[in-house]
N, C-alpha and C positions, 0 to 999 in steps of 0.2 A: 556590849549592851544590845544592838540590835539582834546578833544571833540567837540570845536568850529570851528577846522579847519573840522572834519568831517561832522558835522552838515551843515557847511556851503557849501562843497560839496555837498552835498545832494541836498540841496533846491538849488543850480544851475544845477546840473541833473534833478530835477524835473522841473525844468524852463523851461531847453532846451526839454526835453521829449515835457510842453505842448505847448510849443509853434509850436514843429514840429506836433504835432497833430493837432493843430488848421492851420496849415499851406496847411497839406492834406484835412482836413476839408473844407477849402475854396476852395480849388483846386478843388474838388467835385462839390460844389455847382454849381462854375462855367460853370464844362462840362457839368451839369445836365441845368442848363439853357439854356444851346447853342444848348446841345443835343432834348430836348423839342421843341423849337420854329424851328429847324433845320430839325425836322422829321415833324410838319404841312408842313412847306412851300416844301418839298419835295412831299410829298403825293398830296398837293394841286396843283403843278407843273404838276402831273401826272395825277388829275382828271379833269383840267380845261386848255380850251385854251390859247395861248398867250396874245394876246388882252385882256380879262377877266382876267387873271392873273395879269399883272403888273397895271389895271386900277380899279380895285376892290378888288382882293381876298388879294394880296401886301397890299394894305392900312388899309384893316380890320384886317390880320393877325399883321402887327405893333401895330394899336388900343391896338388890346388883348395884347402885350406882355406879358408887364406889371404886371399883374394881374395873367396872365398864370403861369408868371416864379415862384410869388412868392406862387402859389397854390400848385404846384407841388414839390418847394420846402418841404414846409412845410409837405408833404403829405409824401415826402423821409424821411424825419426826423420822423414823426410820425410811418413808420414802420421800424426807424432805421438802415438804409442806411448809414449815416451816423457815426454810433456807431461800425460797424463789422471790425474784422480784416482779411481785402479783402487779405492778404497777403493766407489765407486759403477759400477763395471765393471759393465756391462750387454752386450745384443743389439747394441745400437753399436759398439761397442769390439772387437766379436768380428768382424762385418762389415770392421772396419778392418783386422785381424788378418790377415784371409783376401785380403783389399785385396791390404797387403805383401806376402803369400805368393806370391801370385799374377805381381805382380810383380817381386820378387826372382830366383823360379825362371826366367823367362821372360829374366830379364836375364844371369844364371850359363848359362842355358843357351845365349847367344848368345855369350857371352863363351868358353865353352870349345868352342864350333862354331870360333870365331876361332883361338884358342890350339892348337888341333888341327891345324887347316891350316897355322899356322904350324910347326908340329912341338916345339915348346914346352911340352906335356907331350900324354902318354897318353889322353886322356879319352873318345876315340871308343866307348873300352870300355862307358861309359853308354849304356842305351838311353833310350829315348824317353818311354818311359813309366814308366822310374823316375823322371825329372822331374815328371811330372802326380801319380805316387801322391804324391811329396815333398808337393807343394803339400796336399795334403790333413793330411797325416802334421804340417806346418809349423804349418799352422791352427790344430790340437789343442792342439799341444802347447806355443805360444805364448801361443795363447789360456788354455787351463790353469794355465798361469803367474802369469796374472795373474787370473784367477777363483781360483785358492785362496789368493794376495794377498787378494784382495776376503774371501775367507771366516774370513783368518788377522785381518787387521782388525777384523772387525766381532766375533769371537769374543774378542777381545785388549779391544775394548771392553767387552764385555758382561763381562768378569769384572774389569775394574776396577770394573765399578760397578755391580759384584753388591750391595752392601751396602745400596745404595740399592730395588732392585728394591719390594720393600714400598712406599717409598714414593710411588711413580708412583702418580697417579689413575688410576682406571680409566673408561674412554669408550665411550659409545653412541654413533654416529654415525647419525644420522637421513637414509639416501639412501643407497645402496649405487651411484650412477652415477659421471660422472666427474669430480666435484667431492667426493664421497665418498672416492674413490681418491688425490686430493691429497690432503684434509684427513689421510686414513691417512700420507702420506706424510710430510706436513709434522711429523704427531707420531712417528711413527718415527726423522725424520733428526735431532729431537731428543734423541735417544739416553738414556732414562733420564732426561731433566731434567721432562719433565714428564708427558703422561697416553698410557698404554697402551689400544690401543682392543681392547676384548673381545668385540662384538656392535654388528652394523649392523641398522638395521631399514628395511624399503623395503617400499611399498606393490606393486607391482611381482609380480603370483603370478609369473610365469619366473620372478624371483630367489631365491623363497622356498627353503632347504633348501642352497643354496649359498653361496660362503666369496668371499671377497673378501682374496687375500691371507693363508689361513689364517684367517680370522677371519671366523667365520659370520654368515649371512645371517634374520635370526629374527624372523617373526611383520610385521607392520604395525605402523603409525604410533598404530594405536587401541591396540595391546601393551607400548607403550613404560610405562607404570607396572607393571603387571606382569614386564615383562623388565628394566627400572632393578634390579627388587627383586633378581631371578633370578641374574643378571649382579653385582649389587653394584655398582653404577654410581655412579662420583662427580661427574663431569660430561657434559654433554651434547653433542654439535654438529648445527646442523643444518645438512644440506651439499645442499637443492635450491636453488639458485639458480630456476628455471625456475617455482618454486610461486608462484601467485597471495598477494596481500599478505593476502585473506580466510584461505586455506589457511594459510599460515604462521602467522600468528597464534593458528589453531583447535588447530594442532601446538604451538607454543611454549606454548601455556597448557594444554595438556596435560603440556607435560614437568614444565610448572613444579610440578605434583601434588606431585612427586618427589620433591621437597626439593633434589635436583640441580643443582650450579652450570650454567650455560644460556652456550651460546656460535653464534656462528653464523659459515659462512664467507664470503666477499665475494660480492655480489650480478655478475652477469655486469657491469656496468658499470664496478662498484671491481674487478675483477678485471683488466678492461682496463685500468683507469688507476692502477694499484698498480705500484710501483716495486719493483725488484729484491729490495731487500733487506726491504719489508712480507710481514708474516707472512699466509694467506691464512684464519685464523681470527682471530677478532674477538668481546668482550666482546656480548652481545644488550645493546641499548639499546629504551629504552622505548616507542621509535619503527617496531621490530619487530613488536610487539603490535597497531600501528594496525589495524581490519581494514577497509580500504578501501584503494584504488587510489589512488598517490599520479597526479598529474597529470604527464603528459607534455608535450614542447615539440611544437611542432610546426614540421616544419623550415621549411616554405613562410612559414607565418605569421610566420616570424622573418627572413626573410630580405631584410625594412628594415629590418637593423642593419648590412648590407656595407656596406663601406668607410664607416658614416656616424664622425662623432664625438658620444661619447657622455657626458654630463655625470652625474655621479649624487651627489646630495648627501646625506652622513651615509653615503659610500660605506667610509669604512671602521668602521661597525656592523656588528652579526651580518648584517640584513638586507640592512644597502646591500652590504656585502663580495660575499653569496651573490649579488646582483643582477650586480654587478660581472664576479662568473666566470661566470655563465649565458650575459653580451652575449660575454664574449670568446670563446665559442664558435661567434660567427655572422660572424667576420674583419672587427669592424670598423676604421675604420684608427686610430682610439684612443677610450682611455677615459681621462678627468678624473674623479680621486677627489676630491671636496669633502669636507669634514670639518675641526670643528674642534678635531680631538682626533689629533696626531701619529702618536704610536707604532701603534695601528689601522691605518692609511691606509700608516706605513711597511713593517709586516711584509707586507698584503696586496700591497703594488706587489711585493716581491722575490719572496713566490708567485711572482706571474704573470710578472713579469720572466723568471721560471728556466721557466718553462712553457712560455712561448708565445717567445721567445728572438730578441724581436725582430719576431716578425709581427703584431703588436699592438702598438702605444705605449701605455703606463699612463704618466701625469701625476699627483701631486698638484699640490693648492692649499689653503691653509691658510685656512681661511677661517669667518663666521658666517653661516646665511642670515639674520638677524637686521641684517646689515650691508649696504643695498641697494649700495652703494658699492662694495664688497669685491665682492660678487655682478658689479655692472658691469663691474669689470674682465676677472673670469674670461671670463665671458662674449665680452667683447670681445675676450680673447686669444686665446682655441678657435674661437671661432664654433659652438658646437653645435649638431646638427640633431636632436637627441634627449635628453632631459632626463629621470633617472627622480629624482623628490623623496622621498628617504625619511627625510631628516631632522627629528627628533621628540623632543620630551619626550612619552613615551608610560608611563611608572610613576604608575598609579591612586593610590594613596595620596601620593607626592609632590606631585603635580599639584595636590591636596587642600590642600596646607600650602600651596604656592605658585601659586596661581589664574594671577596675574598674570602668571610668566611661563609658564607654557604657552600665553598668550594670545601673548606675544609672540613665542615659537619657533613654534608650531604653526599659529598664523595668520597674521600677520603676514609669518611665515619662509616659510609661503606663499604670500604675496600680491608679498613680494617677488622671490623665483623665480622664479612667474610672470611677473609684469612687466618683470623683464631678459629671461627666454625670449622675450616679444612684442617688445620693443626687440631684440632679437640676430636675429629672424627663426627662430627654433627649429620646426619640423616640427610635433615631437611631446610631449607633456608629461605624464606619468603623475604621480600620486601616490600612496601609501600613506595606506590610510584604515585601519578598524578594525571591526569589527560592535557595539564600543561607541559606536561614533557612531548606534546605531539605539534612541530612546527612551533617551538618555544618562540615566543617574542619578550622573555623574562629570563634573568639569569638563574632564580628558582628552576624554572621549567628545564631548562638548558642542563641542568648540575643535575635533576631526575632524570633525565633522559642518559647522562652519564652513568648513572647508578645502572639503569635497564640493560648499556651496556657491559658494565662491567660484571654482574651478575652470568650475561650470557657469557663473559671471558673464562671465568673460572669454571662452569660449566662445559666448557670446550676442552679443559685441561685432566679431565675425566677423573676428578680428585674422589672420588663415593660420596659425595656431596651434591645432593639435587638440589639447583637454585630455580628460582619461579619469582617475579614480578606481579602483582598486582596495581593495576592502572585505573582509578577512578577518580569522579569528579568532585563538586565543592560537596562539604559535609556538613550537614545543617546542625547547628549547636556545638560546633568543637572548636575549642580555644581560638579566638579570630575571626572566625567565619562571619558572614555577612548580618546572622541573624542577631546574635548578641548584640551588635553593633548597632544595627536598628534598634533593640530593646530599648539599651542606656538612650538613644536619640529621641524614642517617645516618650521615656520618662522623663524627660527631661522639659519637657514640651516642644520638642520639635527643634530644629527644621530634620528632615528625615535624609542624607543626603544620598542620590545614585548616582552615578558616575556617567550614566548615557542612559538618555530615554528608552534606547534599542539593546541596549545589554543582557545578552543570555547568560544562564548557564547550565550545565547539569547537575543535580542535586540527587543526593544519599542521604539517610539518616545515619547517626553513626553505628547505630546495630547490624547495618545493613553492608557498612565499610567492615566492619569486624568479621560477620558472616563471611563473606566474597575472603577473607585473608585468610580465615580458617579455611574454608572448604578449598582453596586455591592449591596448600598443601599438602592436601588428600588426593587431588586430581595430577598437579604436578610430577612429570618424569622427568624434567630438565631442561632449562631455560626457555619455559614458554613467557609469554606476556600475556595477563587473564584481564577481560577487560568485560564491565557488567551490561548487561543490557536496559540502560537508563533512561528509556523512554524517549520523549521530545524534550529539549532543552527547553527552562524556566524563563519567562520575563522575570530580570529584579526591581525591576518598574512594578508590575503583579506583584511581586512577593511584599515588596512594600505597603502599597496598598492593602494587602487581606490585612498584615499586620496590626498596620494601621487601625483597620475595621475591629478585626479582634481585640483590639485592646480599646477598644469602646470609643473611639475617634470617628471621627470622616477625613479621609484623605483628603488634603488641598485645603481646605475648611477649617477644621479644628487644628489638624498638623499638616504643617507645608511638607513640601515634595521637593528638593534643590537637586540639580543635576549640576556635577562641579567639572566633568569633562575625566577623561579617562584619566590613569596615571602611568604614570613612566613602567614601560611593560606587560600596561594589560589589553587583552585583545576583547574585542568585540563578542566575539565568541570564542567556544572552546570545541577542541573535535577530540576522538575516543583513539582513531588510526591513524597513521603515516598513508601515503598514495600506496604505498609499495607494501605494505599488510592487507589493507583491505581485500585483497582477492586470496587472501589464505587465509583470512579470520575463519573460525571452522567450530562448531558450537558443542557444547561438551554433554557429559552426562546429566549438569541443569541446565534447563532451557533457559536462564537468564546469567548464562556464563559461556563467557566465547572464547577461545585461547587463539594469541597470535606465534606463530613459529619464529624463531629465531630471522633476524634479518641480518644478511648478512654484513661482517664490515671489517676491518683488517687488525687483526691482533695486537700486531709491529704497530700500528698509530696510535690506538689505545695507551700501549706502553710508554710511546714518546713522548704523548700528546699530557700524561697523565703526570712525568717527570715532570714538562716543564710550566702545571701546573703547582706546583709545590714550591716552587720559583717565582711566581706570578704576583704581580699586584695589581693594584685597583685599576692602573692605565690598561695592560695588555690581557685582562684575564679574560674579558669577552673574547677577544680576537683568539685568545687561544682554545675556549670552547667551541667557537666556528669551527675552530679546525677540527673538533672531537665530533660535534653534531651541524654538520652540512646546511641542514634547515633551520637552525637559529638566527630568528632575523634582527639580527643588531640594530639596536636604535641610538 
């Protein structure tokens, strides 16, 4: 019952929809006939006398009607006059206007050149240039038609939902260019549903003192708290795409003063790859604020991904997913999604399925690296030439409860990897490491720092397999991570927990961790360690707070701030090198990627140390990691 009641709604909405279209449709037609025959007899009024007028030029302009109206018609319709939605009639539509005119007159006038000589009616009596004034006279007043449509509209809206006017936000827009000008638009063509922009501010002296649409141009980027106040500002946008990631930041944490909800519009890239129907303003996320330069790809460096096949395990993770779409941007002829967690790996394929539409093959395989067998097979069905490992138990406090198996995901899961990639003949072999693999005080950190090893082991073993490491820090928004976990804490209404008032870390976005793994295997000749140049490490005390602020709170105030004391394994901070790298870090062809040389360490312990790992439980597996990494400071 309900499906056929809705169904049945439908097609009477769609009824009434065409019937009112076919309704204005005729309405058109209408004025466009009366307008046509309405702008001759005008003109003709004005080039001919009385007498001659009503005894001649009257009788032959009737003759034509006729014919006229239904020329011009058709002529509307052929450059789809008829089709546009006049509710947004612009400088187009009038151009179009003038189109038809142009041609209509030009086809009536050959037509009654014809009918003349046939002697068929009177018409010679037109001269010539009441034709050309017509076309002018046609323009106007066609055009007019449908510009005070356009006006009768938009006024018809605005007093239905007059009642509401109060309640629209009121908007600063940060950028008076031409992302300013959309952002204006896109809340305009919202009609009343959400925020009225009252004052733009642009660094820009030309623009000072000038209006953008009616809506003035006032003061710089440094007046934005004083003019939020002035203006009564309820939310914000900032619309330079073009500002450096240092700038934006320096701006956004100015606005943030304000109290003012904080929005921002798409960066020139999401603007390019935003589909029709995305809005081109956007909620500020935490990753706005970064003030550093996020890392770029580099296309040359990337371009041993063509046509290879690329294998990426723990591909549908936050991480491995981001990896995933990065490679698919370099054509190669497919990517194998590893993963042993379904639904992940299923929504990611139909992304890139509807993306790339065929010029790209996405594969799952369902699979453990845990499972060297399972591995064999994939392996031997692709034949991969490129391998990115980013499959991992990587949560510090789990890891804690369960020693044992992070030993068997994270090392193991990479030794096995590798050693199918050496059996399959694989190119290239990246992995994901961590900056807590550096002086681990975590068994996480400790079991990545194994991985870095054993990557340089088999690279030692000169198999035609380049291995490379990637080493970086926390990754804002990926499964776990600190941000998400704030989110659920202020939805909830608080408390918001940090661990130590003094608590750093270094932060990536995950586009940024994706980037650094791809370009790592371009640059890669064999067991370096690539490690990003991440700026200064973050307060998560700071990071807490903007949050907080962004999501329309006052820290300590509206949501508390609890500090519950560290947890088993986490440090203070985090560092990027070992004592014994730092003076070989040595910086590559990006200047925000630094590669560390092999360090050295004894083959024979690795092997023993790695057997009597596989032996190991919960009591002795720390002590046996001591013996693999030296610097792991057991707790």
């Amino acid at each position: 019952m309900s499906i056929e009641f809705s169904n049945g709604t439908k097609t009477l909405s769609d009824r009434k929809s065409a019937i009112a279209i076919t309704t204005r449709r005729l309405a058109l037609v209408v004025l466009d006939i009366l307008a046509v025959n309405l702008a001759f007899l005008i003109v003709s009024a004005i080039n001919y006398p009385k007498e001659e007028l009503f005894s001649v030029v009257f009788p032959a302009l009737m003759g034509r009607a006729l014919y006229t109206s239904v020329i011009f018609v058709l002529i509307h319709g052929f450059f789809g006059l008829y089709n546009s939605l006049w509710e947004y009639a612009g400088v187009h539509e009038l151009f179009r206007c003038a189109g038809a005119s142009v041609l209509g007159t030009l086809t009536t006038l050959g037509i009654d050149t014809v009918l003349d000589r046939l002697d068929m009616y009177s018409v010679s009596v037109l001269r010539v240039s009441v034709y050309f004034t017509s076309v002018l006279l046609i323009t106007a007043m066609t055009g007019s038609i449908r510009l005070v449509y356009r006006a009768a509209r938009r006024i018809s809206k605005a007093h239905s939902h007059s009642l509401h006017i109060r309640d629209r936000r009121r908007v600063m827009i940060i950028g008076a260019g031409d992302m300013g000008l959309l952002v204006y638009k896109e809340l305009e063509a919202k009609s009343f549903g959400t925020g009225k922009p009252v004052v733009f501010v642009d660094d820009s002296p030309m623009k000072a003192g000038r209006h953008v649409e009616g809506v003035p141009i006032k003061g710089t980027c440094n007046d934005i708290p004083e003019l939020a106040q002035k203006y009564r500002v309820d939310e914000i946008v900032f619309a330079i795409p073009s500002a450096s990631p240092e700038r934006k930041s320096e701006i956004l944490r100015l606005a943030m003063e304000t109290g003012c909800t904080l929005k921002t519009s798409l960066s020139v890239q999401e603007v390019t790859e935003k589909s029709a129907n995305e809005a081109a303003i956007r909620d500020v996320e935490i990753t706005d604020l970064l003030a550093r330069p996020e890392v770029t790809l580099n296309t040359d460096i990337c371009s041993y991904l063509k046509d290879q096949t690329v294998l990426v395990t723990g591909g549908g993770g936050s991480i491995g997913s981001e990896i995933c779409t990065q490679v698919a941007r370099y054509n190669p002829a497919r990517i194998i999604i590893f993963d042993n967690y379904e639904n992940n790996a299923f929504v990611l394929k139909n992304k890139l399925d509807r993306k790339y539409k065929g010029k790209v093959q996405f594969f799952i395989r369902i699979g453990s690296v845990q499972d060297p067998d399972r591995l064999k097979e994939v392996f031997e069905e692709f034949k991969p030439s490129v391998v990115f490992h980013a499959a991992a138990h990587k949560h510090v406090p789990l890891m804690e409860d369960s020693p044992c198996e992070a030993v068997k995901n994270n090392i193991f899961g990479t030794y096995n990897t590798a050693q199918a990639a050496i059996d399959s003949g694989v190119g290239k072999f990246v992995i994901l490491s961590t900056d807590k693999a550096v002086n681990p005080t975590n068994v996480m950190g400790a079991t990545k720092r194994v991985t870095e090893l054993i990557i340089q082991y088999f690279e030692r073993k000169n198999t035609g397999t380049h291995f490379a490491a990637v080493r970086f820090g926390n990754v804002l928004g990926s499964n776990g991570s600190v941000i998400p976990i704030f989110k659920e804490q202020i939805a909830a209404g608080g408390p918001v927990t940090v661990t130590h008032k003094d608590i750093t870390r270094y932060f990536m976005t995950i586009p940024e961790a994706a980037q650094l793994v791809v370009q790592a295997g371009g640059i890669a000749k064999g067991g370096e360690v690539f490690v990003l140049d991440m700026g200064d490490p973050v307060s998560i005390t700071s990071l807490a707070e903007k949050l907080i602020t962004l999501s329309g709170y006052k820290p300590y105030e509206e949501i508390k701030i609890e500090f519950t004391g560290l947890r088993p394994g986490e440090k203070l901070y985090e560092e990027l090198t070992l004592s014994e790298e730092e003076c070989e870090m040595q910086l590559t062809c990006n200047d925000k990627i630094f590669v560390l040389p092999p360090v050295d360490f004894s083959s024979d312990r690795l092997e023993s140390g790695l057997a009597e790992l596989k032996n190991a439980n919960r009591f002795n597996v720390r002590n046996i990691l001591l013996g693999l990494v030296p610097n792991f400071e057991v707790k």
